[in-house]
C-alpha positions as CSV (number, residue, x, y, z in Angstrom):
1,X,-37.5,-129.0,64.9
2,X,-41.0,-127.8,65.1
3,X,-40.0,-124.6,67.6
4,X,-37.1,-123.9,65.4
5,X,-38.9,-123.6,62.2
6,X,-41.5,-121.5,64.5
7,X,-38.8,-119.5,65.6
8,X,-37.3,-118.8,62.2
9,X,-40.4,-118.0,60.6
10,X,-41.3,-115.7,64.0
11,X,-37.1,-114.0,62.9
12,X,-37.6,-113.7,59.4
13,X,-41.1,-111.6,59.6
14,X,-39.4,-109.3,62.1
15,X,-36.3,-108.7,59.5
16,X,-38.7,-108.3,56.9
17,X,-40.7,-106.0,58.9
18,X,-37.5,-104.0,60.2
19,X,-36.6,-103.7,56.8
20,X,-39.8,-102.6,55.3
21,X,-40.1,-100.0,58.1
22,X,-36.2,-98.8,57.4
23,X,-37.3,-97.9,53.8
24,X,-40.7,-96.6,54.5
25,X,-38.9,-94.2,57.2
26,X,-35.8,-93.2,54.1
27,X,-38.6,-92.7,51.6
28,X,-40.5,-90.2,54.5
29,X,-37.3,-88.6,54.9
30,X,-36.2,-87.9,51.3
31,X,-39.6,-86.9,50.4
32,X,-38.8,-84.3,53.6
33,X,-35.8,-83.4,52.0
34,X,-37.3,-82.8,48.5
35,X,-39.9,-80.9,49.6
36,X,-37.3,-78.5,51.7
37,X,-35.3,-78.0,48.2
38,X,-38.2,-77.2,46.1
39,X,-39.0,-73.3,45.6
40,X,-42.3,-71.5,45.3
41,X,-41.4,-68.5,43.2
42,X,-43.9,-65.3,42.5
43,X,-44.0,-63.2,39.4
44,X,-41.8,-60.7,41.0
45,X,-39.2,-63.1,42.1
46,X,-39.6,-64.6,38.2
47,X,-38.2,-61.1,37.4
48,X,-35.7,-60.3,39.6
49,X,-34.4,-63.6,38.4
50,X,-34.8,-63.0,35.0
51,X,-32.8,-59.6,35.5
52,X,-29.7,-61.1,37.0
53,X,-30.0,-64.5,35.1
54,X,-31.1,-64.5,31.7
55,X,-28.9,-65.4,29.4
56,X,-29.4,-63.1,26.5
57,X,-29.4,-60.2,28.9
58,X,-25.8,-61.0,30.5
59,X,-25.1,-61.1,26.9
60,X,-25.9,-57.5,26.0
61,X,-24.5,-55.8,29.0
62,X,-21.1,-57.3,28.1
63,X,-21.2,-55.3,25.1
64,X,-21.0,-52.4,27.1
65,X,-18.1,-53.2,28.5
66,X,-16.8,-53.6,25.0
67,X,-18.7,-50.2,24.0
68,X,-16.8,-48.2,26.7
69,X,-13.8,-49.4,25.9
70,X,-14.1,-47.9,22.2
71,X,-14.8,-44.6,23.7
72,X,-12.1,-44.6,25.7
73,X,-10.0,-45.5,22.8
74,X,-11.2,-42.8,20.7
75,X,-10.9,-40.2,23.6
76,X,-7.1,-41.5,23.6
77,X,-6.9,-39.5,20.3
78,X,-6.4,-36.3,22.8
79,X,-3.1,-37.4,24.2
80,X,0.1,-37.0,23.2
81,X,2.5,-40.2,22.4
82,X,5.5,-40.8,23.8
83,X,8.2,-43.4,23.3
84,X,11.7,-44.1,24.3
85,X,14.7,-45.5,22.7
86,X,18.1,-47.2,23.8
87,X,20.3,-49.4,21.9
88,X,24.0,-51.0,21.6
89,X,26.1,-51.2,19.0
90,X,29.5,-53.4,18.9
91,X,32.2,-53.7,15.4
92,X,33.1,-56.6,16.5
93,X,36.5,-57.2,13.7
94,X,39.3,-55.0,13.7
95,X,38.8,-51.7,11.4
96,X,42.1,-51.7,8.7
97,X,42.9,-48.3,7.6
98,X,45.1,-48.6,4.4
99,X,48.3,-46.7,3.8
100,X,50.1,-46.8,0.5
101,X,53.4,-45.0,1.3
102,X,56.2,-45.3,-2.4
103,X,54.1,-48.1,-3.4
104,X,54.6,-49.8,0.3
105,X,51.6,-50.4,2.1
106,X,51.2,-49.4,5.4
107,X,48.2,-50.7,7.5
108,X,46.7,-48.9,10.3
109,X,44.6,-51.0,12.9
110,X,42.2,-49.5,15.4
111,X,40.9,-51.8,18.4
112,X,36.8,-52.4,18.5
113,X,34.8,-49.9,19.8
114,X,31.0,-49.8,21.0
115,X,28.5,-47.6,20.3
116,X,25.6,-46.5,22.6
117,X,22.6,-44.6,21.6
118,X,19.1,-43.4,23.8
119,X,16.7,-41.1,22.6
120,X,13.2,-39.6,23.8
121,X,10.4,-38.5,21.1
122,X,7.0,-37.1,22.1
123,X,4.4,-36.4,19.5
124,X,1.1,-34.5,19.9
125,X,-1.6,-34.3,17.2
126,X,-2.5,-30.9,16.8
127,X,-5.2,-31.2,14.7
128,X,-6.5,-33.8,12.4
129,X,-9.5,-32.5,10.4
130,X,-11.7,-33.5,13.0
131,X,-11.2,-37.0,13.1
132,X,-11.0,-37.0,16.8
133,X,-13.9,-35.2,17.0
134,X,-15.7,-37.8,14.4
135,X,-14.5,-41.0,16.3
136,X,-15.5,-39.9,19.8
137,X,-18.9,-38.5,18.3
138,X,-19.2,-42.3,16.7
139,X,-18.1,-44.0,20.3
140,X,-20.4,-42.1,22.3
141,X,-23.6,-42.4,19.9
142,X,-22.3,-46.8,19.8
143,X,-22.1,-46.5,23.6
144,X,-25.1,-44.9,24.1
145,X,-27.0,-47.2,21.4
146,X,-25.5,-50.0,23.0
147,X,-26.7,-49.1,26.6
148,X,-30.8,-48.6,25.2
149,X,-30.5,-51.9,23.5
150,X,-29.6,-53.4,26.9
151,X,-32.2,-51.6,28.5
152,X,-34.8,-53.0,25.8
153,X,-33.6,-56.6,26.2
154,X,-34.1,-56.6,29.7
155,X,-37.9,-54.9,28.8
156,X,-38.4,-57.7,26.0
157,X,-37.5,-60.4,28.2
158,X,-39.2,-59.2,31.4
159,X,-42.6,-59.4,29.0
160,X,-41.4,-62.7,27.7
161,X,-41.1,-63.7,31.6
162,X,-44.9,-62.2,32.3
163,X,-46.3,-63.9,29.5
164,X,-44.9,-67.3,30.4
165,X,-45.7,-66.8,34.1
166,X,-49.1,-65.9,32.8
167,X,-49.5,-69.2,30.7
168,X,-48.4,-71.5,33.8
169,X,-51.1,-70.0,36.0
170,X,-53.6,-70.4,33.3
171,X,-52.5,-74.0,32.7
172,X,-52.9,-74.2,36.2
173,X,-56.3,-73.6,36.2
174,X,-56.9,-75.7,33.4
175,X,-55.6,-78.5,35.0
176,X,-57.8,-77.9,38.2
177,X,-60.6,-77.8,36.1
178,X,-59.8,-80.9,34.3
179,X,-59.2,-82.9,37.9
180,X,-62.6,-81.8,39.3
181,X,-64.5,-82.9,36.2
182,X,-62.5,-86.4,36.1
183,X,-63.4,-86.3,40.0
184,X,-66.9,-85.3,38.7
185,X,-66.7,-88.0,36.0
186,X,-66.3,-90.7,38.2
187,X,-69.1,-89.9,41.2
188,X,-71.6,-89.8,38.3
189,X,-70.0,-93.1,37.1
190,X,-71.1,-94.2,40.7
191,X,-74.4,-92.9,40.5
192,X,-76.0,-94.7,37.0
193,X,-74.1,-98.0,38.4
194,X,-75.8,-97.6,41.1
195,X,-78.8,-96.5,39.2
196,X,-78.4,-99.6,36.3
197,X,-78.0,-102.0,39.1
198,X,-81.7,-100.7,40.4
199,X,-83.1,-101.7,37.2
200,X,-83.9,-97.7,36.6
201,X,-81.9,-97.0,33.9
202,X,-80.3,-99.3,31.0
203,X,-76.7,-100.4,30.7
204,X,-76.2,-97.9,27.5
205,X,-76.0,-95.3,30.3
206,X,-72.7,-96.6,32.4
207,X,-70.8,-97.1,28.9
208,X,-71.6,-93.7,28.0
209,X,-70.3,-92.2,31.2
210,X,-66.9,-94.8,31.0
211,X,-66.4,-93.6,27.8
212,X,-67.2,-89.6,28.9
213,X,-64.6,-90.3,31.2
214,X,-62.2,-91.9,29.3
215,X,-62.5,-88.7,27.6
216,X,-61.8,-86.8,30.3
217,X,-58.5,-88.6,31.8
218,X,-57.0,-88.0,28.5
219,X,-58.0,-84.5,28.7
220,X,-56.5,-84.3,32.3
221,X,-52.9,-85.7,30.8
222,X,-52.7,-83.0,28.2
223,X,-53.5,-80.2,31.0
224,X,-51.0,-81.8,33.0
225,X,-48.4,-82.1,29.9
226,X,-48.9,-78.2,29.2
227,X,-48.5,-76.6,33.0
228,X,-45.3,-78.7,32.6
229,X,-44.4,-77.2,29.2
230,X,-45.3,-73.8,30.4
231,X,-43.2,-74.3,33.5
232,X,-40.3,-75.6,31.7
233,X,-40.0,-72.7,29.5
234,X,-40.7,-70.2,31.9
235,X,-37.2,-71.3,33.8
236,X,-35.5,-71.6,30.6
237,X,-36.6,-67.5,30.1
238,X,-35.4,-68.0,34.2
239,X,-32.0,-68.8,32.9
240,X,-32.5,-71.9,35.6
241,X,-32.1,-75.6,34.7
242,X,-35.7,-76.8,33.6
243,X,-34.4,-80.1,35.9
244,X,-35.1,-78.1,39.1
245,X,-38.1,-78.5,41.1
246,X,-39.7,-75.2,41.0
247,X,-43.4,-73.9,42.0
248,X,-45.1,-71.2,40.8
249,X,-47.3,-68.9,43.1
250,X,-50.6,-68.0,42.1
251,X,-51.1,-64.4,40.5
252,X,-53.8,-62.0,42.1
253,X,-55.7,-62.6,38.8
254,X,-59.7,-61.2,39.5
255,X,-62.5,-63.7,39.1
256,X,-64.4,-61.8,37.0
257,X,-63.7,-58.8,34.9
258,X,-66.2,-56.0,34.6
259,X,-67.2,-53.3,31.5
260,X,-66.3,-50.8,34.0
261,X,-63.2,-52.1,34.8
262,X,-61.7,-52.4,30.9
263,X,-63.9,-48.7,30.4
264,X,-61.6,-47.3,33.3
265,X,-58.3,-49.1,31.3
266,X,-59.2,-47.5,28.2
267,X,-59.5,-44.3,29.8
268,X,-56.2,-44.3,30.7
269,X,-54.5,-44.8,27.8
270,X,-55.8,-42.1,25.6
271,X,-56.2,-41.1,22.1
272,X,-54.4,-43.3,19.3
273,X,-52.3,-40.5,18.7
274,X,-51.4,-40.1,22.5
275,X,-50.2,-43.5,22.4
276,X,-48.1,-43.0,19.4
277,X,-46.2,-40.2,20.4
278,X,-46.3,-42.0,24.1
279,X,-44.4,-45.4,22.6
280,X,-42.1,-43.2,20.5
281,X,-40.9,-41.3,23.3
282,X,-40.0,-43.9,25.3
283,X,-39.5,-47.2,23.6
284,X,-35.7,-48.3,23.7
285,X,-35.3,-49.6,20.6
286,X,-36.5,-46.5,18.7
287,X,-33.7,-44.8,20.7
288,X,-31.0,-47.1,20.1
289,X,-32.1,-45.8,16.0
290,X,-31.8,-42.4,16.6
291,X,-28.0,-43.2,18.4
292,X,-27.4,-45.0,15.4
293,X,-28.1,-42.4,13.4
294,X,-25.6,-40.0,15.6
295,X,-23.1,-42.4,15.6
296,X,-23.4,-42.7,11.4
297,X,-22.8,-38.7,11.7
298,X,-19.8,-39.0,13.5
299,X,-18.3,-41.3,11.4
300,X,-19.4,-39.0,8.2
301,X,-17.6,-36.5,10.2
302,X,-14.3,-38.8,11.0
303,X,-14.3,-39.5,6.8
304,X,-14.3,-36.2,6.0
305,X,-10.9,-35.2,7.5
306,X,-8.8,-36.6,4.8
307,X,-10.0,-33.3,3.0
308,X,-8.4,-31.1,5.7
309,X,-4.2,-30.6,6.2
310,X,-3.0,-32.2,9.7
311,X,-0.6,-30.7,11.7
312,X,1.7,-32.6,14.2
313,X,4.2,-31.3,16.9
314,X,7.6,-33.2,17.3
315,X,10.0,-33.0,20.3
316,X,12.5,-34.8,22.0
317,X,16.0,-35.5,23.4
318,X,18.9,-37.9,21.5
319,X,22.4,-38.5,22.9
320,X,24.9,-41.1,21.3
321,X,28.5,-42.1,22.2
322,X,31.3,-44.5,22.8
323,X,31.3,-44.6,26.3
324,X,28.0,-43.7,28.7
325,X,29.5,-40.1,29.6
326,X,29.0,-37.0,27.8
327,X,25.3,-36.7,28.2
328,X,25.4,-32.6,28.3
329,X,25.9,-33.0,24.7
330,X,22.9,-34.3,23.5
331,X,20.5,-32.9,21.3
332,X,16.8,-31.9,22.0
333,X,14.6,-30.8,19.2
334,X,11.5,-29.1,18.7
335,X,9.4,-29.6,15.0
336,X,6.0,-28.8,13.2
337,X,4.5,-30.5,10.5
338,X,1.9,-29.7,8.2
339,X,0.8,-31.9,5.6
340,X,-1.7,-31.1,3.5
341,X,-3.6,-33.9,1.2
342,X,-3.8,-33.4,-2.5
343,X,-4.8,-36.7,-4.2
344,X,-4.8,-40.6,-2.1
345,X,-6.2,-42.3,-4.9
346,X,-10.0,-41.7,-4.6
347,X,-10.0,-43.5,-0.8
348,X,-10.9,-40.6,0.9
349,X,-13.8,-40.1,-1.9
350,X,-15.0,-44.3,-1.1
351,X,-14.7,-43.4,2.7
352,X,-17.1,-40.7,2.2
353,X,-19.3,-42.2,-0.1
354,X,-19.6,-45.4,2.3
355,X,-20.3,-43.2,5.8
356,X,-23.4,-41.0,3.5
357,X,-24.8,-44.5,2.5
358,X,-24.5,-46.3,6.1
359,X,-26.1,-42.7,7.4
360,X,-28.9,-43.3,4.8
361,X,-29.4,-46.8,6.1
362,X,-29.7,-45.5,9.7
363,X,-32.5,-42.8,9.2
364,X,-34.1,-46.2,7.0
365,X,-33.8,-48.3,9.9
366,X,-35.1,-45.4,12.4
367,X,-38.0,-44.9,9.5
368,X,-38.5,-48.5,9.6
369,X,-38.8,-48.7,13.3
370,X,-41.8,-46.4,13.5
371,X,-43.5,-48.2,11.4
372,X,-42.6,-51.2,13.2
373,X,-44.0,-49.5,16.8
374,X,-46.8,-48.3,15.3
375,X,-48.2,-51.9,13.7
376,X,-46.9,-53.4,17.6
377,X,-49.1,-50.8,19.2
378,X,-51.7,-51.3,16.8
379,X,-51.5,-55.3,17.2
380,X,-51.5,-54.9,21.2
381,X,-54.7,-52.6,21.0
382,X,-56.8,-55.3,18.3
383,X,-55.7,-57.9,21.3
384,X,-57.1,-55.8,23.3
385,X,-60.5,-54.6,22.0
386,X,-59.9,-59.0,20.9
387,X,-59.7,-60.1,24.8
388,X,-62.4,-57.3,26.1
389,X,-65.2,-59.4,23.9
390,X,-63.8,-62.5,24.9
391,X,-64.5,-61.8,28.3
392,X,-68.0,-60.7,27.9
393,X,-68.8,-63.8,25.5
394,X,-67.3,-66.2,28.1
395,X,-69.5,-65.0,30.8
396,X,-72.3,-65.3,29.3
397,X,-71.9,-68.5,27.3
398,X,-70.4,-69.8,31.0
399,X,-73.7,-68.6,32.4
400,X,-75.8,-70.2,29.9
401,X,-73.8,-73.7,30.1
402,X,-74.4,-73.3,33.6
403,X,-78.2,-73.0,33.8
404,X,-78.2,-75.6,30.7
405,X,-76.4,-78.2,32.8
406,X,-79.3,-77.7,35.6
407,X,-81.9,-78.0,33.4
408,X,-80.1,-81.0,32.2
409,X,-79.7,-82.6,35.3
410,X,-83.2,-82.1,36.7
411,X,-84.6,-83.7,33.3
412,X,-82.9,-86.5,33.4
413,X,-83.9,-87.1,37.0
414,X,-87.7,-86.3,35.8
415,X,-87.4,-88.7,33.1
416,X,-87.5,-86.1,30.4
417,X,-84.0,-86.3,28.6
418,X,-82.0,-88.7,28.1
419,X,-78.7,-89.5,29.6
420,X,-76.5,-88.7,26.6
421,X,-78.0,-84.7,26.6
422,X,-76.4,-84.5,30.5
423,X,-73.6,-85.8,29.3
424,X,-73.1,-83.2,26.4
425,X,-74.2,-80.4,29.3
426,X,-71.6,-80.9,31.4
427,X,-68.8,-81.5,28.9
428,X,-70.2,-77.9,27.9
429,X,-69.9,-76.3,30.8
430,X,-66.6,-77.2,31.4
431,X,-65.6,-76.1,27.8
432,X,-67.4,-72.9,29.4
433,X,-65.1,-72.7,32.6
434,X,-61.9,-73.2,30.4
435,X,-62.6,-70.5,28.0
436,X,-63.9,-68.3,30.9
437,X,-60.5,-68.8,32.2
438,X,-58.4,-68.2,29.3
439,X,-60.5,-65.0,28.3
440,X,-59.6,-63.5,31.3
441,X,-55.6,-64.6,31.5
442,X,-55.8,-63.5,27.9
443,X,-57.2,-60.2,29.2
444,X,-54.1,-59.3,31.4
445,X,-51.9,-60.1,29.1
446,X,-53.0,-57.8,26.2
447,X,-52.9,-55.1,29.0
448,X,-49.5,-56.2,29.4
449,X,-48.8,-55.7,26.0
450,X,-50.2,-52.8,25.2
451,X,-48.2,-51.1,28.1
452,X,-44.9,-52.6,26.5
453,X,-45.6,-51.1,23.0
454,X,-46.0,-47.9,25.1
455,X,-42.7,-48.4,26.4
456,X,-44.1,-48.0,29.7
457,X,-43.9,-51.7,30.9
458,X,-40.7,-52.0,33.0
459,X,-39.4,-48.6,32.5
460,X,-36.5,-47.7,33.6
């Protein structure tokens, strides 16, 4: 009994172990396979993507679709109609004929009969009083309007998409920083231990460094919490499932940015003015106003023609009979009409009224749209000149924290500060690193946004 309960106990370790070593070797291999499906994506995948994907992009092209189509319908307006026209006709009771002959009545019968009919009638517009001309001015100036307003979403979400990318690979960075001081946190932890347990320094000294990092890890959870934010609403912008696992490549951001280097930017934007006339030229959503405004003219134009005679041209071919024979006698016919408008109860007046006023709004809204470019252009360029002192205030309050958390350190080893003013130095330089970074991610993207007022940002 004593070898057998050896021998099951010696069995049921080996199952156990055999088991233990089946999962670890599943768990290996779906960590393999989740690693295989997850994608690293670069900013100019992000926008290739974002081209082909985004939801409010899809959107607007299929108004051009819809935009063509009415052009097509008012081109349509050019061609004549035509329509045939067949049809059957059976007297189905007996026809009675009365005959009153010396008061007798006589009644003649006749037999049913059919009755067939076919006919062929083409109409051409001749002219209108340029409503054609109106409609198809209207349709091309929607289609047009419609085709900038595309182009613009795709612009406005492509800096959406750089923006966000831009916010991930700063959170990024924040979150590296925030690991290596909790990494930091916890090797100084190790050191006044070590230092408390030599009788050096007092105990006040380890809580204050658990409680610094303390401080720290819950620092470390918000930077992680925000790169996954910033992630998830990049591949929403994506049109992708924020569910998918998804990495972002780092951008070719500089370390450092230099006077020169924001001197040399400036240069090449030019005077205020420049960039004025620069943004107007090229922005697509000032166009789309000025095809509005074309497309108001045309239907001005389209309203107008109930103050101008139309005249139509008839022709066609009609044959009717009792029997399908006889079709040499039909008749064919040729006919003009001219009608000329004298009074239609004050619509046509309304019609005109209405296309003057929506005209008016237009060359409002294309008014309103300057303005609107202008205060962009003007915002993007206070961001700028905003970012450009940023950078130089972060890298020299980064250098100062720096040298401040030397001269902190090497007191406190001297004796000559306590150990609450190292803490405070290093939770100041890496303040310092953070806002270092986030001056200089905050830097590219005011570039970025200045070249989008300019309309020069993903121009096509």
């Amino acid at each position: 009994m004593q070898h057998n309960s050896s021998f099951f106990r010696f069995v049921s370790r080996g199952m156990f172990l055999a088991v233990a070593l089946s999962f670890a070797l599943s768990g290996t291999a779906l960590a393999q396979v989740s690693g295989n499906t997850a994608r690293t994506l670069t900013l100019d995948d992000c926008l290739r993507i974002a081209a082909g994907e985004n939801l409010d992009v899809l959107s607007q092209r299929a108004q051009i679709n819809v935009a063509q189509s009415q052009v097509g319908l008012a081109n349509s307006g050019y061609l004549p109609t035509i329509s045939v026209n067949s049809g059957w006709q059976r007297n189905l009771f007996l026809i009675t004929t009365p005959i009153v002959v010396q008061g007798v009545v006589i009644g003649e019968q006749r037999p049913a009969d059919n009755n067939f009919n076919a006919s062929l009638r083409i109409n051409y517009n001749v002219f209108d009083g340029f409503n054609r001309e109106g409609n198809i001015d209207q349709a091309k100036a929607g289609l047009e309007a419609t085709q900038k307003n595309t182009q613009f979403t795709l612009q406005r979400t492509l800096n959406t998409v750089r923006a966000q990318y831009l916010t991930v690979m700063r959170a990024q960075q924040v979150l590296n920083i925030r690991k290596q001081d909790v990494e930091t946190g916890k090797q100084q932890l190790a050191r006044v231990r070590a230092q408390f347990e030599a009788g050096t320094i007092p105990i006040a000294n380890v809580y204050t460094q658990e409680a610094d990092n303390g401080n720290r890890e819950v620092q470390l959870v918000q930077a992680e919490n925000d790169l996954e934010i910033a992630k998830n609403n990049l591949l929403t912008s994506l049109g992708m499932s924020a569910q998918q696992n998804t990495d972002f490549a780092p951008m070719n951001i500089p370390s450092s940015i230099s006077q020169n280097d924001m001197d040399q930017f400036r240069g090449s934007l030019g005077s205020l003015g420049q960039l004025a006339s620069t943004a107007l030229n090229n922005r697509a959503d000032y166009a789309v106003t000025r095809h509005n405004i074309q497309a108001a003219e045309g239907n001005l134009l389209a309203s107008k023609s109930g103050w101008y005679p139309s005249l139509n041209l008839f022709g066609g071919w009609f044959w009717n009979g009792t029997e399908f024979s006889n079709f040499d006698r039909a008749q064919k016919f040729l006919s003009l009409s001219l009608s000329i408008p004298i009074f239609d109860g004050l619509r046509r007046d309304n019609q005109i009224q209405g296309a003057q006023a929506q005209l008016l709004q237009r060359q409002y809204d294309a008014r309103a749209a300057e303005l609107r470019i202008s205060n962009e252009l003007q915002n993007a360029l206070t961001q700028l000149a905003t970012s450009e002192k940023q950078v130089d205030v972060t890298n020299r309050a980064f250098k100062a924290a720096e040298q401040n958390f030397n001269a902190a350190d090497e007191r406190y080893k001297v004796g000559a500060a306590n150990y609450l003013d190292f803490v405070n130095a290093n939770f100041q330089l890496t303040n310092a690193r953070i806002n270092r970074i986030n001056a200089l991610y905050n830097y590219v993207g005011a570039q970025y946004q200045v070249q989008f007022a300019m309309g020069t940002l993903d121009k096509q």
